[in-house]
N, C-alpha and C positions, 0 to 999 in steps of 0.2 A: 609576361610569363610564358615560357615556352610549353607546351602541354606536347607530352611524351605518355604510351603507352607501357613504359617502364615500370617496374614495379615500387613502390610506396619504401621507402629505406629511411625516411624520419618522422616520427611525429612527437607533438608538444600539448601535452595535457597541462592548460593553466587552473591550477585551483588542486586540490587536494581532500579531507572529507570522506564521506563516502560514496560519492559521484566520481570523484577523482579515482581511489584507489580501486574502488569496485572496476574502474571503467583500463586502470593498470594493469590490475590482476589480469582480467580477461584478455587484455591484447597479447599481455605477454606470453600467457598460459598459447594463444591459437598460432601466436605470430612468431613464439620461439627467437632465435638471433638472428631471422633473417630483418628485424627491422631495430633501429634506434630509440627507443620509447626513454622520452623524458618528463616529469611532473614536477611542474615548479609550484610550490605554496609556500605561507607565511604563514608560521607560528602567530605570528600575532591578530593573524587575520579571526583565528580561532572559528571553530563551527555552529552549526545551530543547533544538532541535533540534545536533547537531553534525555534521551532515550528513544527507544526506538520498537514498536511494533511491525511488524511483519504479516505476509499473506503467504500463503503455500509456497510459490514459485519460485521465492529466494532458497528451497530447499536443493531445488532443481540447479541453480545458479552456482550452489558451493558446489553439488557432484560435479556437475560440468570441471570446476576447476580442482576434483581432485579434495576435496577437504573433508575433514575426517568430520563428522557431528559432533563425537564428544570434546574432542581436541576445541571445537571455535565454541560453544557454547560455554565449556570451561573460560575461556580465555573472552570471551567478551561479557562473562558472569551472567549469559541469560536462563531465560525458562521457557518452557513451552506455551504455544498455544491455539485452543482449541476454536476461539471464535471470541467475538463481541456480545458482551450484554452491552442493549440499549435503555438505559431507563431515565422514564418521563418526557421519552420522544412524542408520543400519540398524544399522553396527556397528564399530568401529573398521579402521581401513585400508581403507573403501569410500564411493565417491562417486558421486554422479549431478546431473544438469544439469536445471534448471526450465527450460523456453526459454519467450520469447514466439515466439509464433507454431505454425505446423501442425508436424508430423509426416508426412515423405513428401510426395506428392503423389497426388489423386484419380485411379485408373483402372478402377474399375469403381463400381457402387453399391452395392458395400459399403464400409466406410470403412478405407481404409487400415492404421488402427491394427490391423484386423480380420486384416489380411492380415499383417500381420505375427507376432499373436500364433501362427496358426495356423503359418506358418512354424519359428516359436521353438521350439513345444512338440513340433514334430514334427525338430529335430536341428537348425536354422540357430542358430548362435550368433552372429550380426550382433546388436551392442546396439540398441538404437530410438535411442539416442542418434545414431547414425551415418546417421540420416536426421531430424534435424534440419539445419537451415540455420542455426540460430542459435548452436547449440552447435558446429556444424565452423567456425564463422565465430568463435567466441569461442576457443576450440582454437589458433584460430592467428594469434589478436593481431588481427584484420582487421574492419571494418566499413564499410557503407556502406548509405545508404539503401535501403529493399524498394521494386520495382517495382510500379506499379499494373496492368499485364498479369497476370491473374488464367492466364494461359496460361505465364507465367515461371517457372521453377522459383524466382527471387530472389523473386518475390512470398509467398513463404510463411511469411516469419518480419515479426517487428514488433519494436518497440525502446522504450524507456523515457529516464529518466534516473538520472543522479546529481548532485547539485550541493550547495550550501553555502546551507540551507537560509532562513539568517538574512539573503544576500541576495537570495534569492528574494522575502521580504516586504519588501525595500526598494526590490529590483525595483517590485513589483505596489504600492507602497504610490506610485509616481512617476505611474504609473500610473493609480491612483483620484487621487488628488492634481488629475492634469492634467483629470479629468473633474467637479471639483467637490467631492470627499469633504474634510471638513475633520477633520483631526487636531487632538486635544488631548491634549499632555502632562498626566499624574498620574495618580494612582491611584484609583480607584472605592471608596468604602469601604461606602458601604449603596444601600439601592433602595427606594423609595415604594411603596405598594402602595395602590389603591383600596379604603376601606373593605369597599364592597359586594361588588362582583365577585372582588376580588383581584389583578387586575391590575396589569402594574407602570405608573405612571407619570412618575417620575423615577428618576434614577441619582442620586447626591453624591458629590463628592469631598473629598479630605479637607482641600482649602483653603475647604471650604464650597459651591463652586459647583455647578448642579445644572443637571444636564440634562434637560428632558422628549424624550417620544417618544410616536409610536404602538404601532412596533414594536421588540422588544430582541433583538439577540441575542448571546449569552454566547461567547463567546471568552475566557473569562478563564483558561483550563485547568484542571487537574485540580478547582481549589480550586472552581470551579463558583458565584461569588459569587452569579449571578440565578437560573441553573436549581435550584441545590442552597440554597446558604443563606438566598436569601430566599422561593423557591417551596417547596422543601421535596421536592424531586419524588421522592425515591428512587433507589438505585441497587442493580443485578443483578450481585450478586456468582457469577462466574466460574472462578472461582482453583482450584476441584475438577477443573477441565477443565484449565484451564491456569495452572500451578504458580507460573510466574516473575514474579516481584512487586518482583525489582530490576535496576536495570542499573546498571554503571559505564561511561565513553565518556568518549572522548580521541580527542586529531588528533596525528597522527605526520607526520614528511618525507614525501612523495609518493615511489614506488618509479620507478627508470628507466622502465617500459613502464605506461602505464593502461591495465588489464584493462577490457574492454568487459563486466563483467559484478558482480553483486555474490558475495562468498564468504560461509557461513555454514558454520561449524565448529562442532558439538557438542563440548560439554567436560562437565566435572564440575556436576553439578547445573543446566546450561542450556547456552547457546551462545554462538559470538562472530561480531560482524559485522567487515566489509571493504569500505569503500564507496570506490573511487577518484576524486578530484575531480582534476582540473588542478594545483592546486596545493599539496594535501595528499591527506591519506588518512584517513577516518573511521572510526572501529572504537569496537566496545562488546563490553559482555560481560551477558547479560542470563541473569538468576539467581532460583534460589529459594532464599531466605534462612534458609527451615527445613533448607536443606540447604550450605547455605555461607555463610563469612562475609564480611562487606565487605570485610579485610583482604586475606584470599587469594583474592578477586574480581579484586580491583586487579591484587595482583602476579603474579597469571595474565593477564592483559591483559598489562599493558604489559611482559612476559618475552616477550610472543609478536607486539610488533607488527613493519614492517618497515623502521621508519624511526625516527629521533629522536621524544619526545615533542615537541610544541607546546604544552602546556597543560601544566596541573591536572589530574586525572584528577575528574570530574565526576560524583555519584550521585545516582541519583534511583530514589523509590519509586513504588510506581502497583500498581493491580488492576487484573485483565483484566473486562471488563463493560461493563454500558452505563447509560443513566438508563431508569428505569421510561419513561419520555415524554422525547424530545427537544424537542418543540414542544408547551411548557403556557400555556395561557393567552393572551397576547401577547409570548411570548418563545422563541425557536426556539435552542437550544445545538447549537454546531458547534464540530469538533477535542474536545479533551481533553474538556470542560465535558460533551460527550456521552456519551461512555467511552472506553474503551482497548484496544486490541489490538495485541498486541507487534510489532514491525518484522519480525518472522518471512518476511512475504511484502509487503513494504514496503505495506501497504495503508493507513499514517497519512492521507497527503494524497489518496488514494483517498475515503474514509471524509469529510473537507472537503469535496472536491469533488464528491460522491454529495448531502450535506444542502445547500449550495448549489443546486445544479441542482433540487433537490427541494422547495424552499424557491421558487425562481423559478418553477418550473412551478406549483405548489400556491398562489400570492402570493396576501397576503387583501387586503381591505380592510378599514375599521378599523372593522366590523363582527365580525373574528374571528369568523367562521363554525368551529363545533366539528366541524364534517363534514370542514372542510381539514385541519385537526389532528388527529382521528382515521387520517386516509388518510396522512398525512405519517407519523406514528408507525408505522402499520402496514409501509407499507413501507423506513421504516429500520432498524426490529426484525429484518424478514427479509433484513436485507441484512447487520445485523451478525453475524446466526445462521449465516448460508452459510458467512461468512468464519469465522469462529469454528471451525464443524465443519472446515473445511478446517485450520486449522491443530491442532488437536486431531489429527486425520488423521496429522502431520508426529511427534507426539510419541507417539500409541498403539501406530504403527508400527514399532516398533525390536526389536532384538534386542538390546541395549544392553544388559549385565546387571553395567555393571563401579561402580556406584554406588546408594544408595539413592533416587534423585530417577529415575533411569532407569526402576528397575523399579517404584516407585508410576505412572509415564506407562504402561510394558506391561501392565500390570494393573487401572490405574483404569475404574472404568462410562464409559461414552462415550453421546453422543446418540442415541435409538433412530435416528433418521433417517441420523445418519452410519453406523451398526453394518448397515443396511441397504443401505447405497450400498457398504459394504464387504465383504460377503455375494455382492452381486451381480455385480461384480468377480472375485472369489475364484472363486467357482461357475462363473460363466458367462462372465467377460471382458465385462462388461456392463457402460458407464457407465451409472450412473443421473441425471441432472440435473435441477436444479430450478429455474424459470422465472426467468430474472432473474439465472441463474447468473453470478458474477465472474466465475471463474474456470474456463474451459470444457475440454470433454473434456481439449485435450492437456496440462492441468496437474494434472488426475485422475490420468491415465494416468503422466506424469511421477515424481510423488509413490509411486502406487502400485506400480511395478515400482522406482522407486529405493528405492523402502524394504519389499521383498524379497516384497511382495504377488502371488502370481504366481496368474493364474489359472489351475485346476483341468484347464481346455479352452477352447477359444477358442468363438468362438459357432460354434451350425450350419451358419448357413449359405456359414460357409467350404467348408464339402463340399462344396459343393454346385456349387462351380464350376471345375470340370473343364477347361473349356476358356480359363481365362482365363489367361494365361502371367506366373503372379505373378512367378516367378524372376527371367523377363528383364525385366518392369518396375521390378523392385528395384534391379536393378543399374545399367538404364537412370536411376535417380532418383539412386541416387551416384557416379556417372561428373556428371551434370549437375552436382550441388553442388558436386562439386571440380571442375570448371571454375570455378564459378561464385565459388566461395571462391578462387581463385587469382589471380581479376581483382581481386577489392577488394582498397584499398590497407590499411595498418594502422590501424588505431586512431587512436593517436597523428596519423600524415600527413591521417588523414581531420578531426579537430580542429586541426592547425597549419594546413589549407587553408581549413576552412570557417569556424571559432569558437575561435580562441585567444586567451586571455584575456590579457591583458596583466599580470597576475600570476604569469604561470609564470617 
């Protein structure tokens, strides 16, 4: 393969989904008609998703390309959302609320969270929970957009989605479509590689036809046909850290009220999700197979959902981990094809939209300079580490002692870096954070007092301020939320006005 500084004029997205089109939308959206974007998938191959929770950042990802909110939220029947309840993580009959967004509000320079722990450890039994805005707004069926008045008490929470995740890629795929991306039906069956280099330079499919490129990138999910089967790249097996290596997942009747938030329920050997869409409800039950079987997987799901099944109950395996290298060669793996990290803290399409973004930032030319592949690697490694420890976090943390998968999670070795983040915490009421962090302080703080991590003593320099009148600012910040929670309409009134789908 000849390597030219010339600029990139074809690439070939194999796999389709929402790794594929998300990763169409966006080329097309940056790269306009100066390049050839083609995406082959198979109908038949069909996808995994059976709904789909969301984190803030995919908010970020539709502006980026221009997409209206009500328009995709109509159109892929979602709802909003506020955060995760976790219940019977720590220990059976106890639960706690993941919010997006702060904790309180600022009044002095120390942070808030600061002030509250000193409160807590010295007799105030107020939860933290009760200064969230996202969680007294979820408490009570209500949502409505956060204010950009960084002086608002309503400015302090942020919101997410849920939606039906297979029209999301139908969504986005009309999308790249109108911007020039050409779809081909069928299935990829091998990959060309240059003698020399090793680079790929065709795809084939299996009616024979063959696609060349500059660039490839693997959407093909787990099966990894470019990154894994025909580069060879390797994969970092994770499964010591985190256990669960299957799920089962079903759509049930939609419940009278959509919960503006997702549920996750600890069970026997793993957990089970709750995602409310418009017009159904997504749920899974995700499991370690060394500790349970597929059979009493199933009929633990569907004993416990809250509406008629809609389906087939649906199973799928997977390890938690990533590829030695996301971006080898001239082919960059995004979604599945990359690795996998369980829907725990809904970061799937997170993890898409992070190697996109990083892929665009990083764009080579068809030079493939090994400097951009190096930095791309580097920093996808550490972004799937952060997340990784964080949710290892969710499982080390328990008092859980009523099964054998529970207490291998309370006992197993953990990251030196997270066992230090958890140290520091414990001791001193200290976040510790690492640059680039997802997931900031108030989902640290979240996770670790809801799952029973209490610090030792709050930091110093809580003492240290005598004069500043925490009491009456505390109460002053929950007198404001319940006003503030009292004005927004519910849930439900806030999607029948702004985005209702014509499928309900």
């Amino acid at each position: 393969m000849v390597k030219s500084n010339a600029p990139i004029k074809k690439i070939v997205i194999v796999g389709g989904g929402s790794a594929g089109w998300m990763t169409a939308a966006a080329l097309a959206n940056d790269l306009g008609q100066t390049c050839d974007i083609t995406l082959i998938e198979s109908e038949a191959i069909g996808t995994i998703g059976v709904g789909e929770a969301t984190i803030p950042p995919i908010r970020y990802f539709n502006q980026r390309l221009g997409i209206d909110e009500a328009t995709f939220v109509r159109e892929t029947h979602g709802s909003f959302k506020l955060g995760i309840e976790f219940i019977d993580w720590s220990r059976p009959g106890h639960s706690y609320f993941h919010p997006f967004g702060h904790y309180g509000a600022e009044f002095d320079h120390i942070p808030f969270y600061q002030h509250w722990m000193h409160a807590h450890l010295n007799g105030d039994e107020t939860p933290i929970d009760e200064y969230s805005l996202a969680w007294a707004a979820s408490k009570a069926g209500k949502f409505s957009q956060p204010l950009a008045d960084p002086r608002n008490i309503q400015s302090r929470f942020d919101y997410a989605y849920h939606f039906d995740a297979t029209l999301y890629a139908a969504y986005l795929r009309k999308y790249a479509e109108a911007r020039g991306v050409t779809r081909v039906e069928g299935r990829v069956v091998s990959a060309a590689q240059d003698p020399d280099s090793g680079f790929l330079t065709s795809v084939t499919m299996e009616d024979n036809r063959q696609f060349e490129a500059d660039l490839f990138v693997d959407c093909s999910g787990f099966f990894g046909l470019l990154i894994e089967k025909t580069l060879e790249t390797g994969y970092e097996d994770w499964s010591h850290w985190l256990p669960c290596n299957r799920a089962v997942a079903v759509t049930c009747e939609r419940s009278e009220e959509i919960l503006p938030y997702t549920k996750s329920t600890a069970k026997t050997a793993g957990w089970q999700w709750r995602i409310p869409l418009q017009h159904r409800t997504g749920n899974g039950y995700v499991y370690c197979s060394e500790f349970l079987e597929a059979e009493k997987a199933e009929q633990t799901l569907l004993s416990s959902l809250d509406g008629a099944p809609l389906a087939e109950p649906r199973h799928l395996r997977f390890v938690t981990g990533r590829r030695n290298k996301f971006w080898n060669k001239n082919c960059v793996a995004i979604g599945l094809s990359a690795g996998f990290m369980e829907p725990l803290e809904s970061t799937s399409l997170h993890l898409i939209q992070y190697g996109i973004m990083r892929l665009l930032a990083l764009f080579p030319d068809k030079a493939m300079s090994p400097l951009l592949a190096d930095e791309y690697n580097a920093l996808t490694i550490a972004e799937y580490e952060r997340i990784r420890d964080f949710l290892i976090l969710h499982y080390t943390a328990t008092q859980r002692g009523d099964d054998a998968f529970w207490k291998y999670c309370a006992n197993m070795p953990i990251p030196d870096r997270l066992r230090y983040k958890i140290d520091h915490f414990r001791t001193h009421g200290m976040i510790i954070s690492d640059e680039r962090e997802l997931f900031h302080n108030p989902s640290w703080i979240a996770v670790y007092l809801g799952q029973d991590i209490v610090p030792e003593r709050a930091p110093a320099m809580t003492r240290h301020r005598p004069d500043v009148p925490v009491e009456q600012r505390m109460q002053q910040i929950r007198s404001a939320m319940a006003q503030a929670v009292e004005a927004m309409p519910t849930h439900d009134a806030f999607i029948d006005s702004y985005c209702k789908s014509a499928a309900q």
